[in-house]
N, CA, C and O atoms as CSV, one atom per row, in Angstrom:
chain,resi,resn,atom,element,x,y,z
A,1,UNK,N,N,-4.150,-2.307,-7.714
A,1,UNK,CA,C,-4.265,-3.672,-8.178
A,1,UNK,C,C,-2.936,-4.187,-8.744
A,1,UNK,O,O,-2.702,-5.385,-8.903
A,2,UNK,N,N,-2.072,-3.182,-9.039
A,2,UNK,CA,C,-0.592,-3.828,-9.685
A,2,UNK,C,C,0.187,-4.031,-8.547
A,2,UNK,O,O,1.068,-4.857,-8.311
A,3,UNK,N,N,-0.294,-3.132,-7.885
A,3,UNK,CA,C,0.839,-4.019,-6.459
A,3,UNK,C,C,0.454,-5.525,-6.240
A,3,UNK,O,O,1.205,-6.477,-6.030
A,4,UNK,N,N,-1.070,-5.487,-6.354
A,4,UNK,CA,C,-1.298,-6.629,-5.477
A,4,UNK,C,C,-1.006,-7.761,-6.202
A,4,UNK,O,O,-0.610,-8.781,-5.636
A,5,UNK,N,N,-1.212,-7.670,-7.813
A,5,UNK,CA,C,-0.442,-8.379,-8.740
A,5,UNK,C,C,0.602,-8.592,-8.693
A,5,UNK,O,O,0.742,-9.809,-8.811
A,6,UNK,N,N,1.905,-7.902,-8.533
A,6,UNK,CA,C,3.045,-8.213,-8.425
A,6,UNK,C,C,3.372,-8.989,-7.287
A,6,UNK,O,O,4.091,-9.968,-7.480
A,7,UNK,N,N,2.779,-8.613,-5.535
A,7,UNK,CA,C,3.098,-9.250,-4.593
A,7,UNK,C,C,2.689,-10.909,-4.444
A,7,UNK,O,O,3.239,-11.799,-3.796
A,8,UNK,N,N,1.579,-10.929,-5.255
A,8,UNK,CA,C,1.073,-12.199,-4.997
A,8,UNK,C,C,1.808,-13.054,-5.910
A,8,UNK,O,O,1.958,-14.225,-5.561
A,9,UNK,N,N,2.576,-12.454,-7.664
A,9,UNK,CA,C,3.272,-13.438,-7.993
A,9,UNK,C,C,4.501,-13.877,-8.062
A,9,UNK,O,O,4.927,-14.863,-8.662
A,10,UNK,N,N,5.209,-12.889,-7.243
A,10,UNK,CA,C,6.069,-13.226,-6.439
A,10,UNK,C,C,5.816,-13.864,-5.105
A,10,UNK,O,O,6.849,-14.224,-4.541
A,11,UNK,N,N,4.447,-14.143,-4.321
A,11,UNK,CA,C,4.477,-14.994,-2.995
A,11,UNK,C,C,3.934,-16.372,-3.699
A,11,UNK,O,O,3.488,-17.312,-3.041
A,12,UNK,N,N,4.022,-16.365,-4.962
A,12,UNK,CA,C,3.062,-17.559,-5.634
A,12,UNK,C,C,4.762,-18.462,-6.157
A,12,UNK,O,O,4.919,-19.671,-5.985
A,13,UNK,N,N,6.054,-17.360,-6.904
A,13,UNK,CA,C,6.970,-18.248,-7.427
A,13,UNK,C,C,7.572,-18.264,-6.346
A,13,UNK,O,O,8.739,-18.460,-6.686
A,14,UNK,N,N,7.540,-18.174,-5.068
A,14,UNK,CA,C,8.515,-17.920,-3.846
A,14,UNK,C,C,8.144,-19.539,-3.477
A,14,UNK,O,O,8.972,-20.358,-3.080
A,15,UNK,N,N,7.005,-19.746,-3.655
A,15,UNK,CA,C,6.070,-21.076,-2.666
A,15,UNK,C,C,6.411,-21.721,-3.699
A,15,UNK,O,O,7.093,-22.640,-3.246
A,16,UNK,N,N,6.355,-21.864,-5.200
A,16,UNK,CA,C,6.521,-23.165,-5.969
A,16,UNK,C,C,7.843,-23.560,-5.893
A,16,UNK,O,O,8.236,-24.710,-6.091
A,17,UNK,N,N,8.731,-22.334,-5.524
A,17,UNK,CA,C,10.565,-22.632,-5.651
A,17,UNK,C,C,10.770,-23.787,-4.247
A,17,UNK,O,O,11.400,-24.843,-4.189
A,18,UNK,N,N,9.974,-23.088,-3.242
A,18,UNK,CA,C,10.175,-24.035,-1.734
A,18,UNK,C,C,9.486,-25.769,-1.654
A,18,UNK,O,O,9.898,-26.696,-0.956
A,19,UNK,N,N,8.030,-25.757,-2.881
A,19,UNK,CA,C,8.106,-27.043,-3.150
A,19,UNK,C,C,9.058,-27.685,-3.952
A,19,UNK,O,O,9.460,-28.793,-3.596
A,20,UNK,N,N,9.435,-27.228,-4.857
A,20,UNK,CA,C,10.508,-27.748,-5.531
A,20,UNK,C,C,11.700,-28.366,-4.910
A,20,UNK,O,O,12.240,-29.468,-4.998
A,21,UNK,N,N,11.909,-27.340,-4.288
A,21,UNK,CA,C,13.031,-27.596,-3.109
A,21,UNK,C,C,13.133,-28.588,-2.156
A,21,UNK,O,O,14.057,-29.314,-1.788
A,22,UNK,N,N,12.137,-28.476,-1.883
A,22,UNK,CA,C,11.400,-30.061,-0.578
A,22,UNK,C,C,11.311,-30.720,-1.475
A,22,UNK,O,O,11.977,-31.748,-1.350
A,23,UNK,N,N,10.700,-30.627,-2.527
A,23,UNK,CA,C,11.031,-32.490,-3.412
A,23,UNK,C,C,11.886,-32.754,-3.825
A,23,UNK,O,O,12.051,-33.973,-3.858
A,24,UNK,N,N,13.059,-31.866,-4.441
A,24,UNK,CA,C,14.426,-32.782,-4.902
A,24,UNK,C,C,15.213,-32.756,-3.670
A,24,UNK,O,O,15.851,-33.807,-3.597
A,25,UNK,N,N,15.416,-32.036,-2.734
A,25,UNK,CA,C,16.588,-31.889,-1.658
A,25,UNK,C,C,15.767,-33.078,-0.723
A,25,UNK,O,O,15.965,-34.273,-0.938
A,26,UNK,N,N,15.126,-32.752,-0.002
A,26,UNK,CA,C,15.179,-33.912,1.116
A,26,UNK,C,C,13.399,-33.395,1.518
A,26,UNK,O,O,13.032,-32.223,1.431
A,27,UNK,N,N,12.516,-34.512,1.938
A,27,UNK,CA,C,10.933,-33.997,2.111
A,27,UNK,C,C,10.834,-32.614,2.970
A,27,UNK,O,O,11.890,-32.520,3.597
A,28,UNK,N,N,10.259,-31.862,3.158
A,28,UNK,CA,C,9.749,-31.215,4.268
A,28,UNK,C,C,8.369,-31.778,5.070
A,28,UNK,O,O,7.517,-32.483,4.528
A,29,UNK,N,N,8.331,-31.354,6.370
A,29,UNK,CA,C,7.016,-32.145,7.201
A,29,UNK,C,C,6.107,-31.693,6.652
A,29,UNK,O,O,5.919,-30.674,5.987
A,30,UNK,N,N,5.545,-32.486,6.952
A,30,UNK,CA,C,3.790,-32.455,6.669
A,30,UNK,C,C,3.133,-31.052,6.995
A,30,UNK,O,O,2.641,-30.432,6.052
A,31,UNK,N,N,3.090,-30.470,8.362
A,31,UNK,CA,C,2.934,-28.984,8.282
A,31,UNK,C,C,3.293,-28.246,7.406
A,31,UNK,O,O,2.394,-27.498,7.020
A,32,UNK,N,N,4.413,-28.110,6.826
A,32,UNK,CA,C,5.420,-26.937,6.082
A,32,UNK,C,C,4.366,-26.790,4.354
A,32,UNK,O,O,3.877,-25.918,3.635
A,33,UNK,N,N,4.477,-28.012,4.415
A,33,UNK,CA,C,3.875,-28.941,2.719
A,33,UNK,C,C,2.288,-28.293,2.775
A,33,UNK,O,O,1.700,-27.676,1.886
A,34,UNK,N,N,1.874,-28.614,3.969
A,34,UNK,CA,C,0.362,-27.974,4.297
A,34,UNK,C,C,0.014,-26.420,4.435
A,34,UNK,O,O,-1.025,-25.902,4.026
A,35,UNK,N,N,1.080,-25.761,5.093
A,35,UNK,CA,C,1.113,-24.476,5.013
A,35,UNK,C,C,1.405,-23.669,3.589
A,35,UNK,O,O,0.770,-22.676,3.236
A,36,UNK,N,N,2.555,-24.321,2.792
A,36,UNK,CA,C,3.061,-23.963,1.237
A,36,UNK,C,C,1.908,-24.351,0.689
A,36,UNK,O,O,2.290,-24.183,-0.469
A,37,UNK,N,N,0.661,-24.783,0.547
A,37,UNK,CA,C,-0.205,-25.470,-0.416
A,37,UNK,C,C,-1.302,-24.466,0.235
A,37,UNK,O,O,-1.975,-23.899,-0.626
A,38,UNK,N,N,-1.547,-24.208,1.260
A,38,UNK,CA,C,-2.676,-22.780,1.601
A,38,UNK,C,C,-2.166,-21.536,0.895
A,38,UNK,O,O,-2.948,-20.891,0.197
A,39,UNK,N,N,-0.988,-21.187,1.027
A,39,UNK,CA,C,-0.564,-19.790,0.915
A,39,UNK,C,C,-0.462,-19.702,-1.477
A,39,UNK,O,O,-0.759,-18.874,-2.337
A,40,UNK,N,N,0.087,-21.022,-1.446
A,40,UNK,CA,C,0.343,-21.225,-3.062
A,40,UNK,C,C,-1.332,-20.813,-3.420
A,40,UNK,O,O,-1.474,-19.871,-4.200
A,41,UNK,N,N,-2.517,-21.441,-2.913
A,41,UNK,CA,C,-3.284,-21.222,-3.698
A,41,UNK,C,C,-4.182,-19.839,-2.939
A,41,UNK,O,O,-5.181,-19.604,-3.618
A,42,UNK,N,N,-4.061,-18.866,-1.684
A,42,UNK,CA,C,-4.582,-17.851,-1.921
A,42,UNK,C,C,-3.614,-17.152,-2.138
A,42,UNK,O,O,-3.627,-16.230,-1.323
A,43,UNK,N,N,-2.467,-17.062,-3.041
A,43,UNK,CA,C,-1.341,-16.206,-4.017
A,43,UNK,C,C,-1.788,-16.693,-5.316
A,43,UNK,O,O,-1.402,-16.027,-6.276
A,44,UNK,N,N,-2.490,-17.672,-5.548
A,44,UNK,CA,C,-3.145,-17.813,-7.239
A,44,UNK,C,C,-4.597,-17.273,-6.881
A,44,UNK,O,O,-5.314,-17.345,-7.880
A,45,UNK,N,N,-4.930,-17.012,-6.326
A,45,UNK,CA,C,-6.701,-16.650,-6.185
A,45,UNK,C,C,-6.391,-14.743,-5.640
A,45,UNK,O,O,-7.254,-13.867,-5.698
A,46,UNK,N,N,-5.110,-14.574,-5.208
A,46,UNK,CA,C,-5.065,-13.298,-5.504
A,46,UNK,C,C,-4.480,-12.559,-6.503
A,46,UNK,O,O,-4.839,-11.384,-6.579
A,47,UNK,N,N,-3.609,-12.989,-7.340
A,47,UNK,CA,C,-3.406,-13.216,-8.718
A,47,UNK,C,C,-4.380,-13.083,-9.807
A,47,UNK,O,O,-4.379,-12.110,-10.562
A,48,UNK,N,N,-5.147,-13.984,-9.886
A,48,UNK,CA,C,-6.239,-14.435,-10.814
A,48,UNK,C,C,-6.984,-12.765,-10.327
A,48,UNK,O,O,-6.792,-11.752,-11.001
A,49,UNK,N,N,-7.643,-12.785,-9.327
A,49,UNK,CA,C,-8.509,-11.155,-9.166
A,49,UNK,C,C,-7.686,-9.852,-9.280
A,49,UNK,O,O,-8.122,-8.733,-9.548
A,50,UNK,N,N,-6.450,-10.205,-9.033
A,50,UNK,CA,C,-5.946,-8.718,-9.766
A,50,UNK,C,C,-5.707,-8.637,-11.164
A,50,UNK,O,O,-5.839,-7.572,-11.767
A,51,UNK,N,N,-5.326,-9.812,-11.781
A,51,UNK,CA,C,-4.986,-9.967,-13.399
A,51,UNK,C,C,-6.571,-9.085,-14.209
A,51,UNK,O,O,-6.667,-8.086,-14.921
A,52,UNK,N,N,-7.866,-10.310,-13.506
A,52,UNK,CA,C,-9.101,-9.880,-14.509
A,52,UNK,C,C,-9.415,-8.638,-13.769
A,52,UNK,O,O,-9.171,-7.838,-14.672
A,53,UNK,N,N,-9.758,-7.958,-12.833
A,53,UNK,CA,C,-9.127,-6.797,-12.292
A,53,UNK,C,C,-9.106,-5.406,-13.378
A,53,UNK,O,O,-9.981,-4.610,-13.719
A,54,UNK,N,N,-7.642,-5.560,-13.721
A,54,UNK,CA,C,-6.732,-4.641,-14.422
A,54,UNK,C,C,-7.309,-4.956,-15.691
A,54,UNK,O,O,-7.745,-3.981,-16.304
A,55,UNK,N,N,-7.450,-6.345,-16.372
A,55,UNK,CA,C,-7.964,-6.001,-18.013
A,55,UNK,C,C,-9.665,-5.091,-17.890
A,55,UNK,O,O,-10.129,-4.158,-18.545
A,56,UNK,N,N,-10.103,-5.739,-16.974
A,56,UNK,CA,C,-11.602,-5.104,-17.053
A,56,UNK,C,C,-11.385,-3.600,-17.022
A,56,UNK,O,O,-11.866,-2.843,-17.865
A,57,UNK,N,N,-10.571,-3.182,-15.914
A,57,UNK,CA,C,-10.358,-1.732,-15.813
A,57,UNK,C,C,-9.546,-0.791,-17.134
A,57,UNK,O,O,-9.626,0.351,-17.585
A,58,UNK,N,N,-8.894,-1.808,-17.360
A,58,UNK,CA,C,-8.108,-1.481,-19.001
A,58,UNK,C,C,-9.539,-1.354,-20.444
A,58,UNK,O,O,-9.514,-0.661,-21.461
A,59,UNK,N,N,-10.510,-2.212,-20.009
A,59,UNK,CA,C,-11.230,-2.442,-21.658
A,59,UNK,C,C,-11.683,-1.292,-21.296
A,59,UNK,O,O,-12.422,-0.655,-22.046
């Protein structure tokens, strides 16, 4: 579960850095924006289940 924690929040700040990026530098298409907004939120929904995960397995 700590891998999967670590990978996902690093594929979670990888995707917020590339929106960021498309909004101050210049837009990205509509696909790219659509694809970064699937992957951002199953990297927070795999996140979120490894975080409560590990405390449950911790209490």
């Amino acid at each position: 579960m700590k891998k999967l924690q670590v990978v996902s929040l690093l594929t979670l700040a990888s995707s917020v850095l590339l929106w960021t990026a498309g909004r101050a530098a210049s837009p990205l298409p509509d696909w790219a924006v659509r694809v970064n907004g699937v992957v951002m939120c199953a990297a927070m929904a795999a996140l979120v289940f490894s975080t409560v995960r590990l405390h449950l397995k911790n209490s």
